[in-house]
PQR file of N, CA, C, O and H, with PARSE charges and radii, in Angstrom:
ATOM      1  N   UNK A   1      77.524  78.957  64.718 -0.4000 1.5000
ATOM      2  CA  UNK A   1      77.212  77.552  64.878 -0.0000 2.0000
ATOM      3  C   UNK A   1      78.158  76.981  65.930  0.5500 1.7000
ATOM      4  O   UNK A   1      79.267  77.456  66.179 -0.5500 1.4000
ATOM      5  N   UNK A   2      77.676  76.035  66.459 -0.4000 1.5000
ATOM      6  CA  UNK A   2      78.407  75.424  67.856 -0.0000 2.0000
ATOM      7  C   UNK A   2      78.291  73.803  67.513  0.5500 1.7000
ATOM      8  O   UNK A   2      77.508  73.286  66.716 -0.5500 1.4000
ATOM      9  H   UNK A   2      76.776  75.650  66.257  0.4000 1.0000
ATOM     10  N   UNK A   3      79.191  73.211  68.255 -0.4000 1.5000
ATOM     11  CA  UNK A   3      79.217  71.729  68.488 -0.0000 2.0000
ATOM     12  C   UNK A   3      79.467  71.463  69.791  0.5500 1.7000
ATOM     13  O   UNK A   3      80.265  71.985  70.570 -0.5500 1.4000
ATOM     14  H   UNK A   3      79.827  73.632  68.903  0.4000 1.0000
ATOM     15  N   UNK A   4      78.470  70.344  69.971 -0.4000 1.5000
ATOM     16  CA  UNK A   4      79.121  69.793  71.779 -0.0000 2.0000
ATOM     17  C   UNK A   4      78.381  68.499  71.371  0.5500 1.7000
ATOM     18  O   UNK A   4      77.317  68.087  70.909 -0.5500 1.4000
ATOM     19  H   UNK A   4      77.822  69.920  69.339  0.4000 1.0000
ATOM     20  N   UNK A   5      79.735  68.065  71.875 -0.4000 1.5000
ATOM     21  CA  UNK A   5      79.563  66.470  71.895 -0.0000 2.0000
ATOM     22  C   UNK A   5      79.465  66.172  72.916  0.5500 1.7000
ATOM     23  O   UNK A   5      80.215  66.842  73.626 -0.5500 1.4000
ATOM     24  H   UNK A   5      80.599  68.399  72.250  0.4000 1.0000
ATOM     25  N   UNK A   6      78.486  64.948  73.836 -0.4000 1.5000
ATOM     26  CA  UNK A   6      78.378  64.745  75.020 -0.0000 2.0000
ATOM     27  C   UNK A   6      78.851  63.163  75.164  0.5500 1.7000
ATOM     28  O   UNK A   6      78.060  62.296  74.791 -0.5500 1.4000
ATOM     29  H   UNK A   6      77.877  64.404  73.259  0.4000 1.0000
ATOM     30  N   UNK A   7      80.233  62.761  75.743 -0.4000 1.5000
ATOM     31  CA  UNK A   7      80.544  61.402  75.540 -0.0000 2.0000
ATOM     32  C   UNK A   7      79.491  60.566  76.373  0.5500 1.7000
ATOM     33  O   UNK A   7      78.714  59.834  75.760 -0.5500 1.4000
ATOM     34  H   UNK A   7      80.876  63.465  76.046  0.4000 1.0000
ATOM     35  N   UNK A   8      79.441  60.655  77.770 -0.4000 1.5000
ATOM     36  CA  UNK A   8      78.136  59.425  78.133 -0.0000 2.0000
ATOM     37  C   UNK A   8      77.036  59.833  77.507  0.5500 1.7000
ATOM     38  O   UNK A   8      76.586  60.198  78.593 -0.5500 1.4000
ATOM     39  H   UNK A   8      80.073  61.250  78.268  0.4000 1.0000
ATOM     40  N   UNK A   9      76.227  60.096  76.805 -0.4000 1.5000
ATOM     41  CA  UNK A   9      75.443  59.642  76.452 -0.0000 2.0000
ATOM     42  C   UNK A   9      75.748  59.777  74.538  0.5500 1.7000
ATOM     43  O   UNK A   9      74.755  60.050  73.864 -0.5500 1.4000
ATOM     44  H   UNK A   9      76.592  59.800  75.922  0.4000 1.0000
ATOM     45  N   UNK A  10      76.985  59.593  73.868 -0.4000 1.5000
ATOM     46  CA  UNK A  10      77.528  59.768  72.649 -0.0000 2.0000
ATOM     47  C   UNK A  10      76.589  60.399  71.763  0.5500 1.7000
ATOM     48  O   UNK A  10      76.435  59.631  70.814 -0.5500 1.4000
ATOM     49  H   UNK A  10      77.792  59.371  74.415  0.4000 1.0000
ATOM     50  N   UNK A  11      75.911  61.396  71.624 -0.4000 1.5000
ATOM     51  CA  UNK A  11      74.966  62.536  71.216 -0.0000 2.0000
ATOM     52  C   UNK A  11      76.017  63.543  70.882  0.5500 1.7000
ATOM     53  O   UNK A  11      76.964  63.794  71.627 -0.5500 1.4000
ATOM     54  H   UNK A  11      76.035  62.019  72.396  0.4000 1.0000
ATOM     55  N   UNK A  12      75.807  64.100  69.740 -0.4000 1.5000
ATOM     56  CA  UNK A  12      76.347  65.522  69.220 -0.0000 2.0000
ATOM     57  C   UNK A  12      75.108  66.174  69.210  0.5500 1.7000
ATOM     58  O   UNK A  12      74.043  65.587  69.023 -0.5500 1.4000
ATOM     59  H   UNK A  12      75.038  63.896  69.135  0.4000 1.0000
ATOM     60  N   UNK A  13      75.268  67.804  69.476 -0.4000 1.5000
ATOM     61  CA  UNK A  13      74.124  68.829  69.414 -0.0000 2.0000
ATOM     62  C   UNK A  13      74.371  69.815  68.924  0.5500 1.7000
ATOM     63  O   UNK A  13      74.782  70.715  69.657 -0.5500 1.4000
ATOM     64  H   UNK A  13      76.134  68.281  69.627  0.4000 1.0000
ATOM     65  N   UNK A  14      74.224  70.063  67.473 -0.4000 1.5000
ATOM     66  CA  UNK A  14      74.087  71.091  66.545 -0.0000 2.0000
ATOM     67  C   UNK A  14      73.518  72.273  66.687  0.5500 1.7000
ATOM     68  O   UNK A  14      72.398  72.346  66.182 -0.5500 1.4000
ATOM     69  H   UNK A  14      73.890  69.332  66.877  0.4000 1.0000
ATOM     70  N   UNK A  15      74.003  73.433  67.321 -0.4000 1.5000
ATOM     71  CA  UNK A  15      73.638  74.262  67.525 -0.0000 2.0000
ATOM     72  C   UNK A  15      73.718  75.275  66.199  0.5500 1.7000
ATOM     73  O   UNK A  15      74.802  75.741  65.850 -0.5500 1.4000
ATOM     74  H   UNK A  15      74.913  73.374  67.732  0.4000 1.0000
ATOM     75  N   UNK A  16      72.589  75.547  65.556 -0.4000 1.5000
ATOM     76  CA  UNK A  16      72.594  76.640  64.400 -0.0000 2.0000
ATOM     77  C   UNK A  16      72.043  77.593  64.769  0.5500 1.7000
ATOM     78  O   UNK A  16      72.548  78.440  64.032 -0.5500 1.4000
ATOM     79  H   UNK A  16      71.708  75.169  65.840  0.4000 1.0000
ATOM     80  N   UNK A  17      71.123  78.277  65.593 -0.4000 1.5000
ATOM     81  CA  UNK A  17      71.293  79.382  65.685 -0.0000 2.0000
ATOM     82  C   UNK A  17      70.577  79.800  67.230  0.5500 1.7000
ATOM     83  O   UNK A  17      69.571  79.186  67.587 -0.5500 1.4000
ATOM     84  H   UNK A  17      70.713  77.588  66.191  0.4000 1.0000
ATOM     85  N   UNK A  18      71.034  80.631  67.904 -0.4000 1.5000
ATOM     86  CA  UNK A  18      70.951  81.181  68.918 -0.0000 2.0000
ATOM     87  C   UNK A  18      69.437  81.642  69.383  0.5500 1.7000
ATOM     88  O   UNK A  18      69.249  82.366  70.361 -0.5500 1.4000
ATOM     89  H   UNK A  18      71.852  81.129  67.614  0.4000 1.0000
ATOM     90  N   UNK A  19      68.601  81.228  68.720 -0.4000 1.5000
ATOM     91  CA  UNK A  19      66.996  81.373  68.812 -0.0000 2.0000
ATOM     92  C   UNK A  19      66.609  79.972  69.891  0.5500 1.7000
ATOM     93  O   UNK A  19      67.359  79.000  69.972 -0.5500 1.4000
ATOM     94  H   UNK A  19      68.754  80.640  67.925  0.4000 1.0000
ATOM     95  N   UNK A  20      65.844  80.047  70.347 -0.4000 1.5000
ATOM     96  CA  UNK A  20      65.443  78.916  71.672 -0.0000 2.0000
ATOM     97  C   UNK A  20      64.207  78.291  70.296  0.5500 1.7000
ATOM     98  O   UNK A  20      63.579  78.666  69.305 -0.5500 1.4000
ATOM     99  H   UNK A  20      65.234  80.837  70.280  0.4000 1.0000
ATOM    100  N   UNK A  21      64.502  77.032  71.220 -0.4000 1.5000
ATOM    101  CA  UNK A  21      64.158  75.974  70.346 -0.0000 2.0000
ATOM    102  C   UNK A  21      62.186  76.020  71.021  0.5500 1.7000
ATOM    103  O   UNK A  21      61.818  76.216  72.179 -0.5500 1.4000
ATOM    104  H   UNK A  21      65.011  76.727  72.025  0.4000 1.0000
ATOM    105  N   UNK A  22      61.599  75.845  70.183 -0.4000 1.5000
ATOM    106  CA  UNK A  22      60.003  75.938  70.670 -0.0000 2.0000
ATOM    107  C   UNK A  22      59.377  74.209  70.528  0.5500 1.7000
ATOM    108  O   UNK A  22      58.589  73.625  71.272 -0.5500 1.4000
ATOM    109  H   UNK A  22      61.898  75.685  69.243  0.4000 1.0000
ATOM    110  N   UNK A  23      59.994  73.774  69.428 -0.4000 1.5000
ATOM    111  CA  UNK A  23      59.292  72.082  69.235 -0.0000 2.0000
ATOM    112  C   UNK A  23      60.323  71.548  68.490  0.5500 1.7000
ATOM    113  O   UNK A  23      60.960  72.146  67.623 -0.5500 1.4000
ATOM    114  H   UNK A  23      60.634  74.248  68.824  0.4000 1.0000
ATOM    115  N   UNK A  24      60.499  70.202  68.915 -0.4000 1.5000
ATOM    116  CA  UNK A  24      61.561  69.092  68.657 -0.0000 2.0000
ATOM    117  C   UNK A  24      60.657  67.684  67.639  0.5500 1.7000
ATOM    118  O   UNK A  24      59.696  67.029  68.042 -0.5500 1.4000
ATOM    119  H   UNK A  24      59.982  69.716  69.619  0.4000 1.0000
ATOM    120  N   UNK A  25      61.213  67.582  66.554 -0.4000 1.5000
ATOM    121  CA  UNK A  25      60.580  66.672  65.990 -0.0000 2.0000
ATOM    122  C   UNK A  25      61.709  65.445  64.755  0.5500 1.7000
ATOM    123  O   UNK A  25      62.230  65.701  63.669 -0.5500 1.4000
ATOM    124  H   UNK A  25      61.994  68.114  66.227  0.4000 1.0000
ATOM    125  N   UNK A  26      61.700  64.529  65.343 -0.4000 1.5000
ATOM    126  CA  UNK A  26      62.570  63.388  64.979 -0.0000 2.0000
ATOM    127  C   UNK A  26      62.580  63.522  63.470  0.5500 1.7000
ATOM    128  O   UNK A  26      61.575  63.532  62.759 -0.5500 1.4000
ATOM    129  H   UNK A  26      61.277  64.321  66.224  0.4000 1.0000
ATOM    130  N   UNK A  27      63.891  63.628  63.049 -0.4000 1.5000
ATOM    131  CA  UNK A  27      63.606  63.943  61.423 -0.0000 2.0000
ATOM    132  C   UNK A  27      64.008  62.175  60.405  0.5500 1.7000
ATOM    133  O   UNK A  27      63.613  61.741  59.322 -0.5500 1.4000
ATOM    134  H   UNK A  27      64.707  63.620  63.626  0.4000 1.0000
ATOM    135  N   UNK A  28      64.911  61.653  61.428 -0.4000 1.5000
ATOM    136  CA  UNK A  28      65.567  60.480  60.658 -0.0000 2.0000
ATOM    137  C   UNK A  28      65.697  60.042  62.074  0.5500 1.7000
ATOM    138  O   UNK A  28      65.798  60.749  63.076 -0.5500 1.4000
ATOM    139  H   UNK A  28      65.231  62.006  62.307  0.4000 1.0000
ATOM    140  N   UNK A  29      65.672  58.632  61.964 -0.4000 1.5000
ATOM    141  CA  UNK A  29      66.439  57.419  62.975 -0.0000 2.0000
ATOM    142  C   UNK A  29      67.333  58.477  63.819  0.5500 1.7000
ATOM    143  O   UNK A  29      68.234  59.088  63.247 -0.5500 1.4000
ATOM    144  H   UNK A  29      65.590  58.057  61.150  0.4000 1.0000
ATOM    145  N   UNK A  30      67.033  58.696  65.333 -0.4000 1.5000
ATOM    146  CA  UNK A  30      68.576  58.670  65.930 -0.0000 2.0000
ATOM    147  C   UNK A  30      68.359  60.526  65.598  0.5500 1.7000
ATOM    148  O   UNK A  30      68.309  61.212  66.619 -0.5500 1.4000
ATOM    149  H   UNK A  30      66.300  58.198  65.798  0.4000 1.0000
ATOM    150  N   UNK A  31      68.284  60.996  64.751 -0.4000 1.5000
ATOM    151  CA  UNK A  31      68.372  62.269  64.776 -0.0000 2.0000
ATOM    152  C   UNK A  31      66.998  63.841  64.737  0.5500 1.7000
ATOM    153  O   UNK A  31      66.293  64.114  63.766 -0.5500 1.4000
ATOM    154  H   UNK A  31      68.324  60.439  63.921  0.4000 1.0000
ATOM    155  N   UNK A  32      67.009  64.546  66.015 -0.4000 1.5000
ATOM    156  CA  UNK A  32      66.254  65.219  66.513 -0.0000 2.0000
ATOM    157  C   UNK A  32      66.284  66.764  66.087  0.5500 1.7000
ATOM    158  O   UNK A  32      67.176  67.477  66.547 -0.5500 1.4000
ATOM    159  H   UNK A  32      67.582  64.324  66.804  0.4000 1.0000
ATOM    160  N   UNK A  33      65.392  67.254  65.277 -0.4000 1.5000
ATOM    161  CA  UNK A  33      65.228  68.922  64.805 -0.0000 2.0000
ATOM    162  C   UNK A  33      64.751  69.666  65.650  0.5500 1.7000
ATOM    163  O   UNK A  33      63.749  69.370  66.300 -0.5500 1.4000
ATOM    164  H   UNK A  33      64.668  66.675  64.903  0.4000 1.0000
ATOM    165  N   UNK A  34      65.313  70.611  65.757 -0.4000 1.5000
ATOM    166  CA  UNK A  34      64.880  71.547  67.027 -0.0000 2.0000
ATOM    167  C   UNK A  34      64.581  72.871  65.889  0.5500 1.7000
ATOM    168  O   UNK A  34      65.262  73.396  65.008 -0.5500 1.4000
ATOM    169  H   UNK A  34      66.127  70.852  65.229  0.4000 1.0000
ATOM    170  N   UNK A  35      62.945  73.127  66.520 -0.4000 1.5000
ATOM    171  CA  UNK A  35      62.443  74.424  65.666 -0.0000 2.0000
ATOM    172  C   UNK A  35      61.991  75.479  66.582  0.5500 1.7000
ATOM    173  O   UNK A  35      61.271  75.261  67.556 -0.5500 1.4000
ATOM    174  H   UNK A  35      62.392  72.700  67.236  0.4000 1.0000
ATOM    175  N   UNK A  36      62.429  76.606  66.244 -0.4000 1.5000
ATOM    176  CA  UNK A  36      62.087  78.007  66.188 -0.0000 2.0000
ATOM    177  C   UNK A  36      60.301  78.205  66.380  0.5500 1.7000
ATOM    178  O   UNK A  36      59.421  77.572  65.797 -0.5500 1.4000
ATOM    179  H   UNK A  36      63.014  76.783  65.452  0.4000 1.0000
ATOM    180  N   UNK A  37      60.169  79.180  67.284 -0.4000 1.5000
ATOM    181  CA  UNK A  37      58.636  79.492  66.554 -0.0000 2.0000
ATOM    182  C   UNK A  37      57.971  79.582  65.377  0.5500 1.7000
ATOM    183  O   UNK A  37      56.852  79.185  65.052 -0.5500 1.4000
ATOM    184  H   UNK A  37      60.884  79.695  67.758  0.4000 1.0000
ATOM    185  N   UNK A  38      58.829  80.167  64.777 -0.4000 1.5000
ATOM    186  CA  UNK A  38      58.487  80.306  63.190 -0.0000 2.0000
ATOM    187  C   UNK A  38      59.081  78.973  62.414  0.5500 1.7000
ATOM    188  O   UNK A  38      59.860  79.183  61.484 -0.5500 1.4000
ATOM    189  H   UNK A  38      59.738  80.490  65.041  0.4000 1.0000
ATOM    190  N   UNK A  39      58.780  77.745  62.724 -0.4000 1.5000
ATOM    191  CA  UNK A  39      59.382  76.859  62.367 -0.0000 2.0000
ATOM    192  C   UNK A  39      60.557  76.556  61.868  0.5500 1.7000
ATOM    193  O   UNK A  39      60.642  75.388  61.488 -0.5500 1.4000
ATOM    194  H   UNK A  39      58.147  77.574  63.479  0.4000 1.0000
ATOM    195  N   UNK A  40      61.986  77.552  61.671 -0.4000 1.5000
ATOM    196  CA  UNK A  40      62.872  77.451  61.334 -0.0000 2.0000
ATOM    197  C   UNK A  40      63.686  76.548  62.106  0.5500 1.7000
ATOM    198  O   UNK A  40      63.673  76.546  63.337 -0.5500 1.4000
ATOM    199  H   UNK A  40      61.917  78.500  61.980  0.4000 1.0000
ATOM    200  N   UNK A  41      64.534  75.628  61.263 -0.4000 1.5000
ATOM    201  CA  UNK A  41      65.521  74.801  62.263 -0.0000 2.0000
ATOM    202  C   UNK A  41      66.853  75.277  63.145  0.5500 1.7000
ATOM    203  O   UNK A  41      67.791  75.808  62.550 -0.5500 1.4000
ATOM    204  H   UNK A  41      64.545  75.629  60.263  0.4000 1.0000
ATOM    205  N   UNK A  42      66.897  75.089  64.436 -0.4000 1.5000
ATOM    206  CA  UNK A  42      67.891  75.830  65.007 -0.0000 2.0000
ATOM    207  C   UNK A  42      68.911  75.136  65.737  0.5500 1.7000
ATOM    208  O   UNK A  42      69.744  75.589  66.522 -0.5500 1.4000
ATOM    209  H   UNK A  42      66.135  74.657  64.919  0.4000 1.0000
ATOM    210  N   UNK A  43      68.706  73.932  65.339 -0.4000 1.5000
ATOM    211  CA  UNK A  43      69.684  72.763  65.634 -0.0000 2.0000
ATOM    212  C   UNK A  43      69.136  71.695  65.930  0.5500 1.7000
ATOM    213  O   UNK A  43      67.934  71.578  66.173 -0.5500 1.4000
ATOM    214  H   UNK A  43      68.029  73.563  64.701  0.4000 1.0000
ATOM    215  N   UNK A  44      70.132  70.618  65.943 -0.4000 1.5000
ATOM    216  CA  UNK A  44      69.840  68.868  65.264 -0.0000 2.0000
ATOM    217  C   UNK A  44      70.890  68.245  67.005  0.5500 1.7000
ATOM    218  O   UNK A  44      71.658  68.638  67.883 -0.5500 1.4000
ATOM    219  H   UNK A  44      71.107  70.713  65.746  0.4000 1.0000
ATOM    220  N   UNK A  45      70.253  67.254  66.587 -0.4000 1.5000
ATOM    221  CA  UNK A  45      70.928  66.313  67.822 -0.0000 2.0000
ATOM    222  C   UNK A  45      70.536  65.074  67.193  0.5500 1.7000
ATOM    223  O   UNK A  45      69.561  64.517  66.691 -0.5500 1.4000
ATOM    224  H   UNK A  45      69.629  66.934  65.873  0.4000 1.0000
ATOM    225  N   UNK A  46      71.944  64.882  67.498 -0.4000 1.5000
ATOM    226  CA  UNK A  46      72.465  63.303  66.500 -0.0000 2.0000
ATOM    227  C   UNK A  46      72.970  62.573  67.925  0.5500 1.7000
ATOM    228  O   UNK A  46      73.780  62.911  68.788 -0.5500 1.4000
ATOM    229  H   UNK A  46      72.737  65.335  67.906  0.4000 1.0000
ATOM    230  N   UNK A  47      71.814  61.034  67.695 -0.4000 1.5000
ATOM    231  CA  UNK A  47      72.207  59.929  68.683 -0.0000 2.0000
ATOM    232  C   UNK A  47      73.472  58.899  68.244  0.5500 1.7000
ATOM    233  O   UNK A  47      73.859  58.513  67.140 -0.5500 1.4000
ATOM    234  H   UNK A  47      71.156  60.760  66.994  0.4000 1.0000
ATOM    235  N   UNK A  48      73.770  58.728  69.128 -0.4000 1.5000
ATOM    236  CA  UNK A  48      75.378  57.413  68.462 -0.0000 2.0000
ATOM    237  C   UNK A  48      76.278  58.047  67.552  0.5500 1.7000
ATOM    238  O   UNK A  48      76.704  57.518  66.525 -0.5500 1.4000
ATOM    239  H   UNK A  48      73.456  59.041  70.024  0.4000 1.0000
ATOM    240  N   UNK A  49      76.504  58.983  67.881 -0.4000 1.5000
ATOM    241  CA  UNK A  49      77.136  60.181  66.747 -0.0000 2.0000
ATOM    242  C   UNK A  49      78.800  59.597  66.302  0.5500 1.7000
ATOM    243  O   UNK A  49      79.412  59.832  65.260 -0.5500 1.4000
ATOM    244  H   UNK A  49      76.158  59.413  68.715  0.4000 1.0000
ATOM    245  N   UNK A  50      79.234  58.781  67.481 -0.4000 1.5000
ATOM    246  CA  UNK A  50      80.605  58.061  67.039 -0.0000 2.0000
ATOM    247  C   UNK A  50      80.703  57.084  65.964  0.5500 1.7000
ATOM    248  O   UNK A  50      81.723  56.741  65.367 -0.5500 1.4000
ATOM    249  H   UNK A  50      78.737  58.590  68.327  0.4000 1.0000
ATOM    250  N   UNK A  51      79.038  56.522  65.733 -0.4000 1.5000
ATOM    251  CA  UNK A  51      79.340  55.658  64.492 -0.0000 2.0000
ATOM    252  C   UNK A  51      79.019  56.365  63.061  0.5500 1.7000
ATOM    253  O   UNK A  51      79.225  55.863  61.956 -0.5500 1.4000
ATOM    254  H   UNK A  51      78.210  56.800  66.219  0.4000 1.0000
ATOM    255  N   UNK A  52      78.510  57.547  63.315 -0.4000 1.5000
ATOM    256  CA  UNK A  52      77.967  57.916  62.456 -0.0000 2.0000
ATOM    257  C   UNK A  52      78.581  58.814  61.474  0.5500 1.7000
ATOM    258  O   UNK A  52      78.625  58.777  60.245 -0.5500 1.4000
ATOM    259  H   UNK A  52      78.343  57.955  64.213  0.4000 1.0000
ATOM    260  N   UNK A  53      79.254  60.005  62.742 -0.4000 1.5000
ATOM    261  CA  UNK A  53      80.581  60.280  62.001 -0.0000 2.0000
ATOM    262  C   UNK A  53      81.718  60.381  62.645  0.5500 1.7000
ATOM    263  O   UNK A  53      81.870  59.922  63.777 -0.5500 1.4000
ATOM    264  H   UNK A  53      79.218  60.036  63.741  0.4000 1.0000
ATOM    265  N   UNK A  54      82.802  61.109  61.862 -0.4000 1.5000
ATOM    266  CA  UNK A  54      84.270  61.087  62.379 -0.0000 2.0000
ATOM    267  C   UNK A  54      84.346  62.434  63.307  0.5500 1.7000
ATOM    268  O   UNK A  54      84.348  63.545  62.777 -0.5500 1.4000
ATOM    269  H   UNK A  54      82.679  61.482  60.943  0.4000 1.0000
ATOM    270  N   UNK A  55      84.402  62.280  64.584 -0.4000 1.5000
ATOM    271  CA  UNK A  55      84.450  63.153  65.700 -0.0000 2.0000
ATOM    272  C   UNK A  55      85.646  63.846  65.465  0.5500 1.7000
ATOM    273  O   UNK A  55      85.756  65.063  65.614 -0.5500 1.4000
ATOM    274  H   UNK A  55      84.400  61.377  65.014  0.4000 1.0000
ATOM    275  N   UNK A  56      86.636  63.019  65.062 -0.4000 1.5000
ATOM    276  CA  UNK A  56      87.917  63.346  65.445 -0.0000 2.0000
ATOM    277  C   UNK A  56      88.876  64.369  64.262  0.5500 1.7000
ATOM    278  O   UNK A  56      90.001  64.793  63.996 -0.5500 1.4000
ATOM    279  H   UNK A  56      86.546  62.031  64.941  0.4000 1.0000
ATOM    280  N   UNK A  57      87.352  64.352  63.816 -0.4000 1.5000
ATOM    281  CA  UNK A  57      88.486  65.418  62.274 -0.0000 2.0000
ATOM    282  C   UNK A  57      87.252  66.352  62.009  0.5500 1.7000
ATOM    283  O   UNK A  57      86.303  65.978  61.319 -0.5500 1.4000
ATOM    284  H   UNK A  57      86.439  64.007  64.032  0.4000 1.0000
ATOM    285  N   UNK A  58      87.328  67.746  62.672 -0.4000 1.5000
ATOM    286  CA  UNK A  58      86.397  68.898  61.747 -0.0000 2.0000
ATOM    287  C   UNK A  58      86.964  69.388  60.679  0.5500 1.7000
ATOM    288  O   UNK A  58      88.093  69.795  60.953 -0.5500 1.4000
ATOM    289  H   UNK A  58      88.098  68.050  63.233  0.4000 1.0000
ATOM    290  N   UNK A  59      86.599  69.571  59.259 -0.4000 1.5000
ATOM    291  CA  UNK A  59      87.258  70.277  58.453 -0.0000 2.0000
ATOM    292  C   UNK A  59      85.765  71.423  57.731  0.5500 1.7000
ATOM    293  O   UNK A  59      84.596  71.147  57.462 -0.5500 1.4000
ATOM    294  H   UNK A  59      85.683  69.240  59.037  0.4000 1.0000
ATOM    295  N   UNK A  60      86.528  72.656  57.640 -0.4000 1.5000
ATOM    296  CA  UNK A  60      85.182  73.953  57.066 -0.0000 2.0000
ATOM    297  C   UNK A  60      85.769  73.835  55.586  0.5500 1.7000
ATOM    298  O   UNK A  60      86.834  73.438  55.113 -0.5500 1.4000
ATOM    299  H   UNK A  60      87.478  72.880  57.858  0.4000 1.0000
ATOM    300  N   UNK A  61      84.658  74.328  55.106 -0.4000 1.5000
ATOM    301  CA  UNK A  61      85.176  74.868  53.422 -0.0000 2.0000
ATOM    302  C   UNK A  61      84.358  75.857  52.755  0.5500 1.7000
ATOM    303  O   UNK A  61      83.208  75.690  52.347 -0.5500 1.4000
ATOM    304  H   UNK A  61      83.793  74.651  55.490  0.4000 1.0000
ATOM    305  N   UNK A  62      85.036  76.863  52.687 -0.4000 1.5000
ATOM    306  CA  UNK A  62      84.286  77.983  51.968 -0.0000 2.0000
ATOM    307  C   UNK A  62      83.240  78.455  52.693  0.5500 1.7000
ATOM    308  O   UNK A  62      82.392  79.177  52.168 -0.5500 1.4000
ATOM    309  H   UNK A  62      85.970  76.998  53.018  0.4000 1.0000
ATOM    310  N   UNK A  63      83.195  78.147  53.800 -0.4000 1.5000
ATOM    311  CA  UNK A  63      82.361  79.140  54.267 -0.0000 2.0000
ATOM    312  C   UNK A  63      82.484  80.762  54.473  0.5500 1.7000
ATOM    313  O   UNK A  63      83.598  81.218  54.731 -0.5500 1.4000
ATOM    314  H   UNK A  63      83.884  77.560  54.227  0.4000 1.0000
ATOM    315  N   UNK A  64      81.208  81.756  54.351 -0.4000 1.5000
ATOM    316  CA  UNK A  64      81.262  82.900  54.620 -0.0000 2.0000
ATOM    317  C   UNK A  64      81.963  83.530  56.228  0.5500 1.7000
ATOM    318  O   UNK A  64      81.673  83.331  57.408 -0.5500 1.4000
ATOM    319  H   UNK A  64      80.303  81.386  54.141  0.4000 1.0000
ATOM    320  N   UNK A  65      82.710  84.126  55.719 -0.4000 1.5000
ATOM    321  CA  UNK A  65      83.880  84.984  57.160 -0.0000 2.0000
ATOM    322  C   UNK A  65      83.090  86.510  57.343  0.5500 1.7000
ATOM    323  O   UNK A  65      82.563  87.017  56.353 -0.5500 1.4000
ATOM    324  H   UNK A  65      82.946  84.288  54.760  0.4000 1.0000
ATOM    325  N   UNK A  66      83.067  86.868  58.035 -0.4000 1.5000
ATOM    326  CA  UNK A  66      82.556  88.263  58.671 -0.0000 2.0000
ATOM    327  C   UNK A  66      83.664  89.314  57.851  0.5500 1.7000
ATOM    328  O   UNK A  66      84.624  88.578  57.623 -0.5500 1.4000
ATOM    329  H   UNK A  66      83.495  86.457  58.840  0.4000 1.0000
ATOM    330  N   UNK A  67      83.905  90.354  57.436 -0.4000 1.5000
ATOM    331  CA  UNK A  67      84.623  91.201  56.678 -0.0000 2.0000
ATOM    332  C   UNK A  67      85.516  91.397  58.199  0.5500 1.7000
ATOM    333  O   UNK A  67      84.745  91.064  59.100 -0.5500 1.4000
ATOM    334  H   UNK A  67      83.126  90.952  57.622  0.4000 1.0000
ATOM    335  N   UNK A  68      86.714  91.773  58.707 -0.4000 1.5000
ATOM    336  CA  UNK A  68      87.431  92.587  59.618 -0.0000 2.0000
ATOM    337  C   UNK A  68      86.843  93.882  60.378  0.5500 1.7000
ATOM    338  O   UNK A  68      86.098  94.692  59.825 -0.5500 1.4000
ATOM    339  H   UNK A  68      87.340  92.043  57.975  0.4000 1.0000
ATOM    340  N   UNK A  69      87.124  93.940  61.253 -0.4000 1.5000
ATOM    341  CA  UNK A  69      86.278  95.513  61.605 -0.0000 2.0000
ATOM    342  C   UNK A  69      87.523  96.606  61.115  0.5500 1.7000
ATOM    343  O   UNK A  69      88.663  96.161  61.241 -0.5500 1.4000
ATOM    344  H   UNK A  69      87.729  93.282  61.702  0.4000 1.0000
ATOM    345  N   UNK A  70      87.405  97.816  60.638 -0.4000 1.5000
ATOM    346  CA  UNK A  70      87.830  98.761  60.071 -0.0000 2.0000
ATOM    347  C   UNK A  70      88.566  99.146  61.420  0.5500 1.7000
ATOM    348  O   UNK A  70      87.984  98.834  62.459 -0.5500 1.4000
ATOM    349  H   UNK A  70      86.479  98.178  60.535  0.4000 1.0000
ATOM    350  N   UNK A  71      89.630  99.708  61.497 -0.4000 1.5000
ATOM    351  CA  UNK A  71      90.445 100.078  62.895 -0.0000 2.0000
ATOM    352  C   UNK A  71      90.383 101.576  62.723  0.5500 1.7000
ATOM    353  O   UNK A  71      90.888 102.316  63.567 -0.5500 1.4000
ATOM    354  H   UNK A  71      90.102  99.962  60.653  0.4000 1.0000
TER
END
């Protein structure tokens, strides 16, 4: 997963997964779903993203880690 925030035009773009986006369809006010051929979602783009949320603090939790590669 990726983040890029674009300050002139204050848009964040949720990148979930590395599949090219086939159709874009407004899910809420301000925020845009980007689908997969197979309709899966593969990232969101959030308009006015500074009011919406806090840019300035990412925090993860519990998410799944890849195991180490064996040396």
């Amino acid at each position: 997963m990726k983040l890029h925030y674009y300050k002139e035009t204050d848009s964040l773009y949720i990148d979930l997964s590395e599949k090219m986006s086939k159709e874009s369809r407004e899910i809420s006010a301000g925020v845009v779903g980007d689908f997969d051929e197979a309709g899966n979602l593969v990232g969101l783009d959030i308009d006015h993203a500074s009011t919406i949320a806090k840019l300035d603090h990412i925090e993860m939790d519990s998410l799944p880690m890849p195991k180490a590669a064996a040396a």
